[in-house]
C-alpha positions as CSV (number, residue, x, y, z in Angstrom):
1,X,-37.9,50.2,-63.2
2,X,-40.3,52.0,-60.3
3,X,-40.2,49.5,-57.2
4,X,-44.2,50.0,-57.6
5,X,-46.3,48.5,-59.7
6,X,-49.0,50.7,-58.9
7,X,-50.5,54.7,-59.5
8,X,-51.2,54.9,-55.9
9,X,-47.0,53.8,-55.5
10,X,-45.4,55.9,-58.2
11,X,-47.5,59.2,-56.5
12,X,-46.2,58.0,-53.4
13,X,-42.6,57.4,-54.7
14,X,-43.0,61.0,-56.5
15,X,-44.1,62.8,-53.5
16,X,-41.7,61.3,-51.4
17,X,-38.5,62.4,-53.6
18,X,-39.9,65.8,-54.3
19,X,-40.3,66.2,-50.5
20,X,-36.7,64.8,-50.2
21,X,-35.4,67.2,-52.5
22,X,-37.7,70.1,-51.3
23,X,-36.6,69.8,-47.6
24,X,-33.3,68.3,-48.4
25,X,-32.9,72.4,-50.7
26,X,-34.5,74.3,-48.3
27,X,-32.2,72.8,-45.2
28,X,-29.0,73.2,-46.8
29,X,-29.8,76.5,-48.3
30,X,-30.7,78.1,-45.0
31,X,-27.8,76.2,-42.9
32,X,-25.4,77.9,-45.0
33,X,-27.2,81.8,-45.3
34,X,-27.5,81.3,-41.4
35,X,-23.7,80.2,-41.2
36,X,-22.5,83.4,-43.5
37,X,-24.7,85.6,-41.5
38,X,-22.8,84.5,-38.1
39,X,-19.5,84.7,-39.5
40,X,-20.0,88.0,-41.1
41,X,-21.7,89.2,-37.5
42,X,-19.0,87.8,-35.8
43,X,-16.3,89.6,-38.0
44,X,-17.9,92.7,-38.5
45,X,-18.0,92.5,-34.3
46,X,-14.1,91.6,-33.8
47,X,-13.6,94.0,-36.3
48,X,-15.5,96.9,-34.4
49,X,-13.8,95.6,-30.8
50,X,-10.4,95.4,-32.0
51,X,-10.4,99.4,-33.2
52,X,-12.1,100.3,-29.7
53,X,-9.0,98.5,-28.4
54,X,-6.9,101.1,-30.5
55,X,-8.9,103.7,-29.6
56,X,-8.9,103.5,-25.8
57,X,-5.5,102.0,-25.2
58,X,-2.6,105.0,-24.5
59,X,0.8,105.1,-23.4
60,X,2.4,106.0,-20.3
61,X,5.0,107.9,-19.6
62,X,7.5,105.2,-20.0
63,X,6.1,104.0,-23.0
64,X,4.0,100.7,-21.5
65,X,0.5,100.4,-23.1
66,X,-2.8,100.7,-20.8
67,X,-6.6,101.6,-21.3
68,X,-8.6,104.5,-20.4
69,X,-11.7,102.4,-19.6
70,X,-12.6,98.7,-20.0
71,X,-13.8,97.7,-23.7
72,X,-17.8,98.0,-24.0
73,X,-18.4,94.0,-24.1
74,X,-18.1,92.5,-20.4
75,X,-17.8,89.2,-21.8
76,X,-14.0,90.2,-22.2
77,X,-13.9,90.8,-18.5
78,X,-15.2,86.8,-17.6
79,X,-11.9,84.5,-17.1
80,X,-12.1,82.1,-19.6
81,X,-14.9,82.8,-21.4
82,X,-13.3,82.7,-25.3
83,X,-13.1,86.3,-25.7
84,X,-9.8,88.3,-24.8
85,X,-7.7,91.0,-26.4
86,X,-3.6,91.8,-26.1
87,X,-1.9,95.1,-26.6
88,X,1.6,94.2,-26.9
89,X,4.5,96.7,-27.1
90,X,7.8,94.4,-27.9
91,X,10.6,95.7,-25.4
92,X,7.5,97.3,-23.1
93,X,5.1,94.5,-21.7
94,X,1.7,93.2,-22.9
95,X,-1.4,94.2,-21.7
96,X,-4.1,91.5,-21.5
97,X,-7.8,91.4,-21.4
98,X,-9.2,90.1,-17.6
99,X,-10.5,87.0,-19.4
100,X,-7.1,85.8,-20.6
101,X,-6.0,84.6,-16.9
102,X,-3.2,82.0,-19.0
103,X,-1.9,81.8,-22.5
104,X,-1.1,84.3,-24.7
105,X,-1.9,85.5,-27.8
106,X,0.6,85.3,-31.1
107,X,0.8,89.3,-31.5
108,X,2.8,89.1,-34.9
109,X,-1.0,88.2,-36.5
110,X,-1.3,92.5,-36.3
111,X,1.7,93.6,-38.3
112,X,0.3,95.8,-40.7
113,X,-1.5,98.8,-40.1
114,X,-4.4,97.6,-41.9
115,X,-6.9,95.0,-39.9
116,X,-6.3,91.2,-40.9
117,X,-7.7,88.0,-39.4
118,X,-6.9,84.3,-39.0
119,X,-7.3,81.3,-37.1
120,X,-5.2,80.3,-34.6
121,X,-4.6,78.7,-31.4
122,X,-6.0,80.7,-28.2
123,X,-5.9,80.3,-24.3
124,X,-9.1,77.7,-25.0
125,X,-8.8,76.7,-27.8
126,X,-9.4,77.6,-31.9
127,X,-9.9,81.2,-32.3
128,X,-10.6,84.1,-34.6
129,X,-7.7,86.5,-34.4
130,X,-8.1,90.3,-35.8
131,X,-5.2,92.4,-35.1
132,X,-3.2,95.5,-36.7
133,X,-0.4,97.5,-36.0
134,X,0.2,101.6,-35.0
135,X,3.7,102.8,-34.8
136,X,4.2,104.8,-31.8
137,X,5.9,108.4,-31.5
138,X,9.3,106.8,-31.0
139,X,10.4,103.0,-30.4
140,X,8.4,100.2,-30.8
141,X,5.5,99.8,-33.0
142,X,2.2,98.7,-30.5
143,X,0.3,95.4,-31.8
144,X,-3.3,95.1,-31.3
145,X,-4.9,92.1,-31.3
146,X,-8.4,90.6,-30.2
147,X,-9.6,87.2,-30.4
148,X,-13.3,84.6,-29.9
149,X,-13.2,81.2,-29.7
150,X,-14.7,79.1,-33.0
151,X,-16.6,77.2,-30.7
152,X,-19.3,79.8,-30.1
153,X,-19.7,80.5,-33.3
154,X,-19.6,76.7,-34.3
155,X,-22.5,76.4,-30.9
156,X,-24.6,78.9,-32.5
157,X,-24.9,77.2,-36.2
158,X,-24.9,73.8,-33.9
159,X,-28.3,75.0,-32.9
160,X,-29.7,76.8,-35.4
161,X,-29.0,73.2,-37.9
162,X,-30.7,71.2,-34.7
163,X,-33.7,73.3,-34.7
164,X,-33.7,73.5,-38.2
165,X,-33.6,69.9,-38.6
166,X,-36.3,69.1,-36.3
167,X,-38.8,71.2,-37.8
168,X,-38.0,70.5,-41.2
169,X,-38.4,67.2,-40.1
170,X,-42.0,67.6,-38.7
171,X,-43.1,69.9,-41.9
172,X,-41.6,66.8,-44.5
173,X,-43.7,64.3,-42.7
174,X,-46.8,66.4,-42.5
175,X,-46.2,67.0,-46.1
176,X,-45.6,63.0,-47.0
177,X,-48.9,62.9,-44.7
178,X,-51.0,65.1,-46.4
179,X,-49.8,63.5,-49.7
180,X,-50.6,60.1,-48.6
181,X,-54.3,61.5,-47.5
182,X,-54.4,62.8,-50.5
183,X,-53.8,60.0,-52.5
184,X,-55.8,58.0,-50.4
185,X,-59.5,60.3,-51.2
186,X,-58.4,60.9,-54.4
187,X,-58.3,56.9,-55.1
188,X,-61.0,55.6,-53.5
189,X,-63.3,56.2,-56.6
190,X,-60.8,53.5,-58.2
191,X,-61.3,51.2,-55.5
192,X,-65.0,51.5,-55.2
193,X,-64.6,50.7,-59.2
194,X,-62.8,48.1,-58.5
195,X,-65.3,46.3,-56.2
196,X,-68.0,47.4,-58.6
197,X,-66.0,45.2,-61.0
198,X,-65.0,42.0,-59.3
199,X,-68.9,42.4,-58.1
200,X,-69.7,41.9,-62.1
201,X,-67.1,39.3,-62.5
202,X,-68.3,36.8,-59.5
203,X,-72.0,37.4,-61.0
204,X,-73.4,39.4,-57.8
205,X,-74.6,42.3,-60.2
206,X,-75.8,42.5,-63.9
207,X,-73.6,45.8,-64.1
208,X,-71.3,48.3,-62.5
209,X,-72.5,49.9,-59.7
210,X,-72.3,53.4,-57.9
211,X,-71.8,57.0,-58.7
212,X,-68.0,58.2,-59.9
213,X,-66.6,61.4,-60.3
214,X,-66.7,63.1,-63.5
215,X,-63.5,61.7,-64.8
216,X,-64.5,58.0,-64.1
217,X,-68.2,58.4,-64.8
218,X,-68.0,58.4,-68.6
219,X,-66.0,55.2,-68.8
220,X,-68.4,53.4,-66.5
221,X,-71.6,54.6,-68.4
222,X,-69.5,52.7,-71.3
223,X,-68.7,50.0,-69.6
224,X,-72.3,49.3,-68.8
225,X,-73.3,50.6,-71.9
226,X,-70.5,47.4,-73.6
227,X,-72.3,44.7,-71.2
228,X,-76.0,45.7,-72.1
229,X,-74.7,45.4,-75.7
230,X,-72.9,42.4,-75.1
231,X,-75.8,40.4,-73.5
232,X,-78.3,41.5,-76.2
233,X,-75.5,40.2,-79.0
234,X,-75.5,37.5,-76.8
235,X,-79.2,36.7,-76.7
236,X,-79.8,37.3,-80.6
237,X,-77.0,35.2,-81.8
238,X,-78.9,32.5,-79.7
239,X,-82.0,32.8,-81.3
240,X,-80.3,33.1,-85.0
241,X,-78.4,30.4,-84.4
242,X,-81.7,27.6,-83.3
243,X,-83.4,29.5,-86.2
244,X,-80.4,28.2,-88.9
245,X,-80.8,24.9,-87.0
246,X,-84.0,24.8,-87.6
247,X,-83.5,26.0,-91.1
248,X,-80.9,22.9,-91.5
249,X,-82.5,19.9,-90.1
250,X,-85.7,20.2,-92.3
251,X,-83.5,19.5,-95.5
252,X,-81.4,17.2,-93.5
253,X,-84.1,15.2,-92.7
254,X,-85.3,15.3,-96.3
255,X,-82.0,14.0,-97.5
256,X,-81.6,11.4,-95.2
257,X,-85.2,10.1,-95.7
258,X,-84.1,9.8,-99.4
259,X,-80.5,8.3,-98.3
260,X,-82.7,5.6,-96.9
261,X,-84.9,4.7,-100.1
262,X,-82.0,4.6,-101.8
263,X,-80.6,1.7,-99.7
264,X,-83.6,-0.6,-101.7
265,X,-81.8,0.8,-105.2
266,X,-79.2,-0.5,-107.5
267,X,-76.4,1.8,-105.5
268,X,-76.9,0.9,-101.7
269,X,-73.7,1.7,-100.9
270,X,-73.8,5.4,-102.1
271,X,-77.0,5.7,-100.0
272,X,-74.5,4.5,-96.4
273,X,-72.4,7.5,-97.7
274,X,-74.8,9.6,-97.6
275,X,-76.3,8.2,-94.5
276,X,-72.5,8.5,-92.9
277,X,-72.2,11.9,-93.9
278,X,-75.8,13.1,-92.8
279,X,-75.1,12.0,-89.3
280,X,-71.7,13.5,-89.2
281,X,-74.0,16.7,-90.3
282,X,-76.3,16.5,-87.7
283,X,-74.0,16.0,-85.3
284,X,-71.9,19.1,-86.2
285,X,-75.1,21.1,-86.2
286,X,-75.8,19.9,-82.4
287,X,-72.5,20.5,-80.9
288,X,-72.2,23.9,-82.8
289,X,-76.1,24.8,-81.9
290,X,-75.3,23.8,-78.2
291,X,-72.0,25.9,-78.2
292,X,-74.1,28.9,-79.4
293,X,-76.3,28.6,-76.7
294,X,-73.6,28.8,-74.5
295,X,-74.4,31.9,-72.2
296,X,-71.6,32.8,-70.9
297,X,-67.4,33.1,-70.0
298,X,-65.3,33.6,-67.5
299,X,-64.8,37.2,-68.8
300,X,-68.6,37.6,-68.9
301,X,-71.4,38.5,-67.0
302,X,-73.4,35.6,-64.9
303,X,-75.7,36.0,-62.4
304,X,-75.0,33.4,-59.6
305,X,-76.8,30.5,-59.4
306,X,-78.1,28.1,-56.3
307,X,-76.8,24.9,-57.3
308,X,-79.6,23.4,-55.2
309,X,-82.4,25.3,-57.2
310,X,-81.1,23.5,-60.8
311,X,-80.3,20.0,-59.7
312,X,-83.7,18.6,-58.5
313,X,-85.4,19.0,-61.6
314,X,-82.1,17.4,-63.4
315,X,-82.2,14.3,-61.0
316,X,-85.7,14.1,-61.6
317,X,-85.5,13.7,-65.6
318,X,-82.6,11.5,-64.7
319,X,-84.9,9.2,-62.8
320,X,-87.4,8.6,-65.2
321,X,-84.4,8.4,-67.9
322,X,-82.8,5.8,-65.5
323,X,-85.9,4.3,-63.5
324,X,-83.7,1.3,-62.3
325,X,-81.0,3.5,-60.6
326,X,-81.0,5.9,-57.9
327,X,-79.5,9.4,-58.2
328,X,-78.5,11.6,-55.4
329,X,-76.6,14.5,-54.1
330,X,-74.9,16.0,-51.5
331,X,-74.9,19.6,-52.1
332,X,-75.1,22.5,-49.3
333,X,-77.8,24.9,-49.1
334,X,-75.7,28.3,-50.0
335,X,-73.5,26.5,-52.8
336,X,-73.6,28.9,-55.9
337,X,-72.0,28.6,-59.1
338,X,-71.5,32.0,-60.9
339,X,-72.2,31.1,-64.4
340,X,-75.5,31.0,-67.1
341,X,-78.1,29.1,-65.6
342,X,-78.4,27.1,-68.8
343,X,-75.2,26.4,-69.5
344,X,-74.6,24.9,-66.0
345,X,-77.9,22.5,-66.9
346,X,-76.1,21.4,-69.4
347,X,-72.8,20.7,-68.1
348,X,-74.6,18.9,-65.6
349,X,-77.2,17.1,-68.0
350,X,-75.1,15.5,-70.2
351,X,-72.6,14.5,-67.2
352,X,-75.6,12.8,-65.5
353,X,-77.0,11.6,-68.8
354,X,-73.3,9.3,-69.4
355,X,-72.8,8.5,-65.8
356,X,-76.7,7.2,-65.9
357,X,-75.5,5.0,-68.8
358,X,-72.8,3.2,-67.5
359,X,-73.7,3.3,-63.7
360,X,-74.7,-0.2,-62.5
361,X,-77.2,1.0,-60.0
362,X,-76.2,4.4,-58.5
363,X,-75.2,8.0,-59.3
364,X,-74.2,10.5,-56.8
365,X,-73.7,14.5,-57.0
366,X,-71.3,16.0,-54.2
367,X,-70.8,19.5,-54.5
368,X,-67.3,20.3,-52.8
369,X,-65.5,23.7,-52.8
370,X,-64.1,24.1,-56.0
371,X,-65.6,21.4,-57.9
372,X,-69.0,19.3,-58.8
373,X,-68.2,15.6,-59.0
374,X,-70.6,13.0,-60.7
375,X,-70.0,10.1,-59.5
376,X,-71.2,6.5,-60.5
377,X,-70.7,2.5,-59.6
378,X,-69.8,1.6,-63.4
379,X,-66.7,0.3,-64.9
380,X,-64.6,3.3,-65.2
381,X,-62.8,4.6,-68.1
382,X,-59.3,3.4,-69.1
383,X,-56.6,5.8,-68.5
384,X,-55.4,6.0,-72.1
385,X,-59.2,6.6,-73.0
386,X,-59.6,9.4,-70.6
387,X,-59.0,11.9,-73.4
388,X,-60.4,10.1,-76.3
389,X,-64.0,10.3,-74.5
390,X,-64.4,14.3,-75.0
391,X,-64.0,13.4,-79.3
392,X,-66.8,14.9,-81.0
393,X,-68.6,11.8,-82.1
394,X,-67.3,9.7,-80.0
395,X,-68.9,7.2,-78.2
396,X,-68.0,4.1,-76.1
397,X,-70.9,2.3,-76.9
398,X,-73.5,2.6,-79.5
399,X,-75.6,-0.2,-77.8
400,X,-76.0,2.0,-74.9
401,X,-76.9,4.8,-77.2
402,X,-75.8,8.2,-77.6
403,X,-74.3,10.6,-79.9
404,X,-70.8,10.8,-78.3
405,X,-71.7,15.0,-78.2
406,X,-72.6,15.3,-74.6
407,X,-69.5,14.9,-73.3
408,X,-67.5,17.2,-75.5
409,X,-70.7,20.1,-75.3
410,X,-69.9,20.2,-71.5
411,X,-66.4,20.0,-71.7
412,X,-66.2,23.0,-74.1
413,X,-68.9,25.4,-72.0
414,X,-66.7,24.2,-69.1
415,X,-63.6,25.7,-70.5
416,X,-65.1,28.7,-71.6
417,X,-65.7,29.8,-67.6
418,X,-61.9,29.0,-67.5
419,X,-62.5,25.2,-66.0
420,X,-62.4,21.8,-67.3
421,X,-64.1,18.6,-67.1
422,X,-61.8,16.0,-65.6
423,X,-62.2,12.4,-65.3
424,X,-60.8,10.6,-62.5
425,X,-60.2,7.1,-62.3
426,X,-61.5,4.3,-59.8
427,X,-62.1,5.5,-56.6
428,X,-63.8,3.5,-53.6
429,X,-65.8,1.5,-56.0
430,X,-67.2,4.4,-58.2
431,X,-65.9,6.0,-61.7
432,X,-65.6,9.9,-61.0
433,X,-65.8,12.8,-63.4
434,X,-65.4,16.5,-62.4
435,X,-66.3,19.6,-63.1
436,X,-64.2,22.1,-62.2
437,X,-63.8,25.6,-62.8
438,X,-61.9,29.2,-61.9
439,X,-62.3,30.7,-58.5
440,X,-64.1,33.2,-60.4
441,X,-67.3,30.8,-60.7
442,X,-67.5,28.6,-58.0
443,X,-68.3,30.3,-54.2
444,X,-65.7,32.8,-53.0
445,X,-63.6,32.3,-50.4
446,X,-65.9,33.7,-47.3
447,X,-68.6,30.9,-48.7
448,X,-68.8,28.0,-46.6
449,X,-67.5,24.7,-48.8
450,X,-69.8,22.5,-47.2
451,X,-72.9,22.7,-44.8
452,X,-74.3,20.1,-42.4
453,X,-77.7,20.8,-44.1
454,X,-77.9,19.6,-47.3
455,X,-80.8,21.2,-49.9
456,X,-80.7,17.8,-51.9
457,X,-80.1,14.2,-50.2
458,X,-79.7,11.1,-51.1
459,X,-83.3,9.7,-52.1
C-alpha cells in the first residue's frame, strides 16, 4: 500500500525512487569505471617503471648491481614518498631506490622472468609490488622489483567518490526539485477545481467556475452541463407534482363531501371509514407534495441564504397566527444558511407554527453557529415522546389543531441537507427544538457565529 493517498504523493513517491535509482546507477557505475581506470593506469605505470629499472641497471665488475642514470619519475627519489624500487643480486648486495631510506622489499615477488604483481607489505605500508627476474652471465640471477603504496591509489578514488557524491547529490535534488515544481503547476488546475467545487457545495455559486486546461475542460462543461439538468429536473418535478395534487384533492374532496352525507344514511359507520381513510389520503398527499417541493440536498446546489432576510416575514405571519404571544429572535446580521430558500421557510414555518401552539406566551429564535433553536415557555415534550412527535399523523393535541405533518415535513427536508431536527428537553424554563445541520450548510468556519448587532430583535 502507497504511504500516499494522493496523485500529487504517488508522483512524488515515483519521482523520488526513480531519482534514487537513477543517481544511485549512475554513482556506482562511474565509481567503479573510475576505480578500473586507476588501477589499470597504475599498473600499466609499475609495469613500464619496473622494465626501465631492468633496462638501466648493469653490473660491475664484481658483479654488484647499479644504474646508469636515475629512473624518469623523481617521485622515486623523495624519502618516503610510497614509491621505491630494489635490484637485489642474492650473494651481491641490494640496490635501493633514494625513497626507500628503511625497510626492504620481499625480492622473491620477481622470480620469474616474466612480470608478476601482488600486494604486500612495503617501508609505509600496503603496496603494489611488480617484479621479474634476469639471470646474469654467471652466478646469481638479479631480481627486480618496484613498488607504490595502495594508499595513493585508494586517495585518488577517495576523491573522485567525494566529488562524485557531492554533485550527484546537488543534480538529485535539483531533479526531486524540478519534479516537485512540476507537479506543483501541473496540479493547480485540480486545485482551482477543487475550490470551484466546494464553492458549489457551500452555495456561493450556481456552477463551477474558471477556465481548465483541455483535459479538465470537458469534464467541467459536463459537470455544469449535470447541474443545469439537475435543477431544471428539479423545478419540473415541482410543478408536476402540485399539478397531481391538484389533480387529487378535487376528487378527494368529492368523496369526502359524499363520506359526509352518508353519515345521515342507513350505514353511518361505513361513511367514518371512509372519512378515516380520506384524511389519511390527504394527509399523505401533503407530506408527499411538501417533500417534492423540497429544493434541495446536501449533495445539491443552494444558493446561500441571509437567515435575517426569511425570518421577519415568518415571525410576522406567526404574530397574527399567534396574536396573544410574542415571537422574537436573536440572529446576527451575516448568518447564512446554504440551503433552498423555500425549504428553509418551511423548516422554520412549521417549527414556529408547533412552538406557537404550545408556547404559553413567548417564542424565541437564536441563531447559533451550527444550529437554529426555536425556543418556547410551554410544557415540554416527554422524553419517551421525543421520537413519537416526528410520526406522520401524529399529533399531541387535536384540540390545539393540526395535522401532526409539520413536524415530520421539516424533519425530513432537514435530513436531506444531512441534519436533523432535535428536540431538547426543559431548559431554563423553555421547551427547545433544534435545527441542525452539516457544516456544509450552515456558515463556514471564517463566518463569525454571533454578532453584537442583531438584524432581528426581540419585539
Amino acid at each position: 500500500m502507497l504511504p500516499f493517498n494522493s496523485l500529487r504523493g504517488r508522483f512524488l513517491l515515483s519521482i523520488l525512487l526513480w531519482v534514487s535509482l537513477g543517481i544511485g546507477a549512475i554513482w556506482f557505475s562511474s565509481v567503479r569505471l573510475f576505480t578500473l581506470h586507476v588501477e589499470m593506469q597504475y599498473h600499466e605505470e609499475l609495469e613500464v617503471h619496473v622494465r626501465e629499472l631492468g633496462s638501466l641497471t648493469v653490473l660491475d665488475g664484481t658483479g654488484r648491481p647499479h644504474l646508469t642514470r636515475p629512473l624518469s619519475d623523481p617521485r622515486y627519489a623523495e624519502p618516503l614518498s610510497g614509491f621505491y624500487w630494489q635490484v637485489t643480486r642474492p650473494g651481491f648486495g641490494a640496490l635501493k631506490s633514494p625513497s626507500m631510506i628503511r625497510g626492504a622489499l620481499d625480492y622473491d615477488i620477481a622470480h620469474s622472468p616474466k612480470i608478476l604483481h601482488r600486494v604486500a607489505n612495503g617501508p609505509t605500508g600496503h603496496a603494489i609490488v611488480y617484479g621479474f627476474v634476469r639471470e646474469a652471465p654467471n652466478g646469481a640471477p638479479v631480481h627486480f622489483v618496484i613498488a607504490t603504496d595502495e594508499r595513493h591509489l585508494q586517495r585518488i578514488i577517495t576523491e573522485f567518490t567525494r566529488e562524485l557524491t557531492k554533485w550527484l547529490t546537488s543534480l538529485a535534488l535539483a531533479l526531486l526539485a524540478s519534479g516537485v515544481a512540476i507537479i506543483t503547476l501541473g496540479f493547480r488546475p485540480f486545485g482551482r477545481l477543487s475550490v470551484a467545487i466546494e464553492r458549489l457545495r457551500h452555495g456561493s455559486a450556481i456552477h463551477v467556475e474558471g477556465h481548465y486546461p483541455d483535459e479538465l475542460q470537458p469534464l467541467v462543461a459536463d459537470l455544469n452541463s449535470y447541474i443545469a439538468r439537475n435543477t431544471e429536473i428539479v423545478a419540473r418535478g415541482r410543478v408536476q407534482a402540485g399539478a397531481l395534487a391538484h389533480s387529487l384533492r378535487t376528487p378527494l374532496a368529492v368523496i369526502i363531501d359524499e363520506a359526509e352525507r352518508m353519515l345521515e344514511g342507513p350505514r353511518p359507520e361505513a361513511a367514518d371509514t371512509m372519512l378515516e381513510q380520506s384524511e389519511r389520503i390527504q394527509r399523505q398527499i401533503d407530506y408527499h407534495l411538501a417533500r417534492v417541493r423540497s429544493g434541495g440536498t446536501r449533495s445539491g446546489v443552494a444558493t446561500r441564504i441571509i437567515l435575517a432576510d426569511v425570518l421577519p416575514a415568518l415571525l410576522a405571519a406567526m404574530r397574527r397566527c399567534y396574536p396573544s404571544k410574542r415571537f422574537g429572535a436573536k440572529v446576527p446580521d451575516d448568518f447564512s444558511v446554504a440551503m433552498d430558500a423555500d425549504d428553509l421557510c418551511e423548516i422554520l414555518n412549521n417549527l414556529l407554527d408547533n412552538a406557537g401552539k404550545w408556547a404559553k406566551s413567548e417564542v424565541m429564535v437564536i441563531a447559533g453557529r451550527d444550529c437554529i433553536s426555536i425556543n418556547d415557555d410551554g410544557p415540554g415534550v416527554p422524553p419517551d415522546h421525543f421520537e413519537k412527535i416526528f410520526d406522520i399523523g401524529e399529533a399531541a393535541d387535536d384540540d390545539r389543531g393540526g395535522s401532526g405533518l409539520g413536524l415530520s415535513i421539516a424533519r425530513s427536508i432537514a435530513r436531506d441537507y444531512g441534519g436533523d431536527i432535535v428536540p431538547d428537553p426543559w431548559r431554563m424554563g423553555h421547551f427547545c427544538i433544534r435545527l441542525k445541520l452539516s457544516s456544509d450548510v450552515f456558515p463556514a468556519k471564517d463566518q463569525p457565529g454571533a454578532s453584537t448587532k442583531d438584524r432581528v430583535k426581540t419585539p
